[in-house]
DRENFITOR-870442 format. One record per residue (C-alpha): y negated, z negated, x negated. Coordinates in steps of 0.02 Angstrom, whole numbers, padded with zeros to 5 digits, always signed. Each point is the difference from the previous one (the first is absolute). Example, Ala and Ser with C-alpha at 12.3 -4.5 7.8 and 13.67 -1.06 7.14 Angstrom:
+00225-00390-00615
-00172+00033-00069
//
This chain:
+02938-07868-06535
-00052+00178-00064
+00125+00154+00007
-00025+00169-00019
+00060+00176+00053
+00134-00005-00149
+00052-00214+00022
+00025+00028+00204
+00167+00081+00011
+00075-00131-00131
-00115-00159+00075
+00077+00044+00178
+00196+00044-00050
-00029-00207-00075
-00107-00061+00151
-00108-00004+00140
-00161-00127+00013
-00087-00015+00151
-00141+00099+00005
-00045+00162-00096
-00183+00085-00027
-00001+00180-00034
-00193+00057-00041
-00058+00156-00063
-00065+00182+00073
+00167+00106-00096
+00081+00025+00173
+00158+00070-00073
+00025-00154-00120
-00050-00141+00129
+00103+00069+00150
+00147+00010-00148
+00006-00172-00028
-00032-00048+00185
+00147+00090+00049
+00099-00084-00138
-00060-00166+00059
+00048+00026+00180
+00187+00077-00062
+00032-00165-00093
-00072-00095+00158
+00119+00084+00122
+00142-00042-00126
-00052-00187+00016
+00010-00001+00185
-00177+00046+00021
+00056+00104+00156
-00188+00008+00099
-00150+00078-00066
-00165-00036+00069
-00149+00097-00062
-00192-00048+00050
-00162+00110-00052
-00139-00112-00066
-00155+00099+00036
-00132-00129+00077
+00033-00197-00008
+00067-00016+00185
+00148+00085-00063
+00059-00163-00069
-00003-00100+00152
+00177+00099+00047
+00068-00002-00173
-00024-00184+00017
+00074+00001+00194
+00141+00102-00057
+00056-00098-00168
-00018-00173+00104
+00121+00053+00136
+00199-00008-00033
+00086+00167-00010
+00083+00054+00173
+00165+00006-00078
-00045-00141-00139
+00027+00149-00134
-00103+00013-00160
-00144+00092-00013
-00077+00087-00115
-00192+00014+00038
-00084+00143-00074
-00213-00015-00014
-00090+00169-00057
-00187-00064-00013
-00110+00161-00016
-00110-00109-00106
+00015-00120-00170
-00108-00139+00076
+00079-00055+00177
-00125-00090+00021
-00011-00190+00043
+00132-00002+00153
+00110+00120-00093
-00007-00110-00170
+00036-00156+00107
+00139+00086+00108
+00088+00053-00161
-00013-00165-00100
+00089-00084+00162
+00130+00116+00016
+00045-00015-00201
-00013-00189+00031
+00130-00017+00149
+00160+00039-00111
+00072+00083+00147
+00169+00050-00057
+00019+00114+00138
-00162+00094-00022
-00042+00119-00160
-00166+00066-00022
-00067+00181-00076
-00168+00006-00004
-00048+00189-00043
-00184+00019-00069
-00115+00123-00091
-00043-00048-00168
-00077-00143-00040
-00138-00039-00131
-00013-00140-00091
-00103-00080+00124
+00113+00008+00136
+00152-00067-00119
-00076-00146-00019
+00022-00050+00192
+00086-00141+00077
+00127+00113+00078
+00062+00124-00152
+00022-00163-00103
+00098-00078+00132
+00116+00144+00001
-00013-00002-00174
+00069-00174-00021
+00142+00025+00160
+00047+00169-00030
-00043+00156-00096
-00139+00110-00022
+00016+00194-00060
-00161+00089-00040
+00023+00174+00018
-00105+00112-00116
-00004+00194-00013
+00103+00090-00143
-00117+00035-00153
-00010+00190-00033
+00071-00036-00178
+00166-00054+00100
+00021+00113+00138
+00106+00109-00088
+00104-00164-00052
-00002-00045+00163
+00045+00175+00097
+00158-00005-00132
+00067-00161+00044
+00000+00062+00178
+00069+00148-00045
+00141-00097-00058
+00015-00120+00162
+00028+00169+00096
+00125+00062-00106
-00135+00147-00065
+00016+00078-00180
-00179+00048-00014
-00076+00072-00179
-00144-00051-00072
-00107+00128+00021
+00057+00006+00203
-00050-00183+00019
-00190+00025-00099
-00003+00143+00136
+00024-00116+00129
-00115-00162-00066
-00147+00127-00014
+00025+00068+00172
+00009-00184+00076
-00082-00118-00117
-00079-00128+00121
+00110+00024+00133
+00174-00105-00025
+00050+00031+00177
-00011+00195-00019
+00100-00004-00180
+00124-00080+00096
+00012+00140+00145
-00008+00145-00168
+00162-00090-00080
+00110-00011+00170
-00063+00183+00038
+00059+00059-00168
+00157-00110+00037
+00051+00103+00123
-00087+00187-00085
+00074-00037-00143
+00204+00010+00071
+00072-00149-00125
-00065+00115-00143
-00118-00051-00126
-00199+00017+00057
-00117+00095-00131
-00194+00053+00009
+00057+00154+00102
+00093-00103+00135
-00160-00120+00029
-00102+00167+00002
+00123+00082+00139
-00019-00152+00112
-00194+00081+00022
-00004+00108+00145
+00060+00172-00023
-00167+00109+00001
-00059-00078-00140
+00157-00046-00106
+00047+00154-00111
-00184+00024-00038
+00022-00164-00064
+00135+00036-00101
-00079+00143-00073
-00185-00059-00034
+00064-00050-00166
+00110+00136-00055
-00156+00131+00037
-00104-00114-00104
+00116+00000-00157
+00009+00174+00023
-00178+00015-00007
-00048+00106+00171
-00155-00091+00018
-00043+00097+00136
+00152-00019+00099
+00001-00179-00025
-00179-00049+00075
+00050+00112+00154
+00150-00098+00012
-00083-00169-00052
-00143+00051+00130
+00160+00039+00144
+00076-00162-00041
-00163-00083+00053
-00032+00101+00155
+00175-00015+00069
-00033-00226-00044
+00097-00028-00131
-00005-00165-00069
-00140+00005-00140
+00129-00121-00108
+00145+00150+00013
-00103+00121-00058
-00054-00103-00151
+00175-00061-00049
+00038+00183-00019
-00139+00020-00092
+00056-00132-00128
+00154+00036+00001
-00019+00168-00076
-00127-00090-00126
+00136-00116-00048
+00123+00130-00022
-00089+00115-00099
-00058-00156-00119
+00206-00062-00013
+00025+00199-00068
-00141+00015-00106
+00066-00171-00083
+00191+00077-00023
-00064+00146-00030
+00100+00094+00142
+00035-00004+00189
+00087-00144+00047
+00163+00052+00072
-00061+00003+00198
+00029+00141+00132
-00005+00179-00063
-00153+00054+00102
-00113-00132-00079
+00089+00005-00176
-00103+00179+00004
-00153-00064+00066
+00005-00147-00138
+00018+00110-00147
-00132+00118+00073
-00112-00141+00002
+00053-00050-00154
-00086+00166-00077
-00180-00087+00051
+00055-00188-00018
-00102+00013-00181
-00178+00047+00086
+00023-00142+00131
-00080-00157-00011
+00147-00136+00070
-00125-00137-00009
-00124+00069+00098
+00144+00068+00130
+00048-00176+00019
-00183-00086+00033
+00003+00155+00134
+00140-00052+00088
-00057-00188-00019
-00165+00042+00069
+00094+00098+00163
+00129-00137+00002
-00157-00144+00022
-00094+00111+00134
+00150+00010+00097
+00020-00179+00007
-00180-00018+00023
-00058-00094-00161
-00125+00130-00046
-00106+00106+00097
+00045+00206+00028
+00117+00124+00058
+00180-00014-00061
+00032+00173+00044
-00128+00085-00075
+00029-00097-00173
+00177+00047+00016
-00051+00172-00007
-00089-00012-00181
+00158-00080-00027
+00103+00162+00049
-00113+00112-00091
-00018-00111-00167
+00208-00001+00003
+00018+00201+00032
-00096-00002-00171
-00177+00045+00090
-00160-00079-00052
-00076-00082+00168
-00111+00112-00007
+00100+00135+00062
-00031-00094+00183
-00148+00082+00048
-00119-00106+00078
+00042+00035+00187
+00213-00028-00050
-00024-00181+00066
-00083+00025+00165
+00127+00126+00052
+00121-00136-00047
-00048-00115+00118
-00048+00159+00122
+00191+00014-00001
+00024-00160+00054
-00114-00050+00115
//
């Protein structure tokens, strides 16, 4: 039987088979649905837990010496394996088969593994648990869902979040599920019951670096181009998350394209209602195309798809959106970005 992250909590509140595989390398996700697993097993009088290491073959000679003997107390056990590879090799594959075979009512098994290719789905022991119990492959979050995801959370933790707060947040931890997680019960508690925005997710960065942050953008609308690179240029020396800097960045784009399309500052917070209709004066001479393939470009070198310095392209980004041709970086403006920082 195949479940999934979403089919667990409903399979288990119905029943409980006798052996569950978790594989996959989203830590967050597996350990999840183990600790799900072992809940429901305690509730069915599971009340010992035995957990063995598989890391070299003669590791299953006391997984075998332990699940043949009768508990002390002639309790149930539930027997947790964590193999720290998807082949166990012959002695592991024969070990697990047996113990899926013996229909031990008093023993459940939770075999914990990385994930497995196709190859290694196709052995003996993943279709024996397969057939006797239930299998959940865990996979990562695509990027196209993280913000999905980070909202349904949000929701499980009693967070209001906006929508521009939670892209914040899936650009600062795409890849990393487990971190997201640590972000939203942070903000739980930053955020005082109240509803989360962009500028509660950027106050949860440490304080030396934060209201730069929050001003980055604000001194780009207005167009100080040279204020902004030697803030953009302390941001980076003081280690500021490449990905923060950015999202303020784009944020600013986005805001100054949603007022050039009404024709007027959006309604926002007095300070940057001025600095939008300022840069609404020069929105005319930019190019918003090429703005957006700059931020694209700094957006794939921070994830490292392309080759470069995200820092130094988010500079021609600064200067193009103060209304500057690039060329008003002068050829030694990047070095002494990255001087800055280094």
């Amino acid at each position: 039987m195949k479940l999934t992250s979403d089919s667990l909590a409903t399979h288990l509140a119905q029943r409980l088979l006798p052996a569950y595989l978790i594989s996959g390398d989203e830590p967050l996700l597996s350990g999840e649905a183990a600790d799900a697993v072992r809940a429901r097993a305690r509730a069915a009088g599971f009340s010992e837990r035995e957990v063995h290491f598989i890391e070299r073959a003669s590791d299953w000679d006391e997984v075998r010496a332990s699940t043949g003997n009768l508990s002390l107390f002639g309790s149930r056990r539930l027997v947790e394996i964590r193999l720290s590879s998807a082949r166990p090799g012959a002695a592991g594959n024969a070990a697990l088969v047996a113990l899926l075979e013996a229909h031990d009512p008093d023993l459940l098994l939770l075999v914990m593994a990385p994930r497995l290719d196709r190859e290694a789905q196709g052995a003996d022991w993943v279709r024996a648990v397969d057939t006797h119990g239930a299998w959940l492959a865990v996979w990562p979050v695509d990027p196209a869902r993280l913000v999905e995801w980070l909202r349904g959370r949000s929701r499980k933790l009693g967070l209001e979040a906006s929508a521009e707060a939670l892209e914040l947040l899936a650009a600062r931890t795409e890849g990393n599920l487990l971190a997201a997680h640590q972000e939203l019960s942070k903000l739980v508690w930053l955020s005082g019951g109240g509803a989360v925005t962009a500028d509660t997710v950027l106050a949860s960065v440490a304080d030396s670096a934060r209201f730069d942050v929050f001003q980055l953008g604000e001194t780009v609308l207005l167009g100080e181009t040279t204020r902004a690179l030697r803030m953009l240029a302390g941001l980076r020396a003081e280690g500021t998350e490449a990905t923060l800097a950015l999202w303020a960045l784009t944020r600013a784009l986005r805001d100054l394209w949603a007022a050039r399309a009404a024709g007027a500052a959006p309604p926002t917070w007095q300070r940057r209602n001025a600095a939008l209709a300022k840069a609404l004066q020069r929105a005319p001479r930019l190019s918003f195309a090429a703005l957006a393939q700059r931020a694209a470009q700094a957006d794939r070198m921070i994830k490292g798809r392309v080759t470069g310095d995200a820092w130094n392209e988010m500079a021609l980004l600064v200067a193009e959106l103060c209304g500057q041709p690039v060329s008003c970086l002068n050829a030694a403006a990047p070095a002494r970005l990255s001087a800055r920082a280094s």
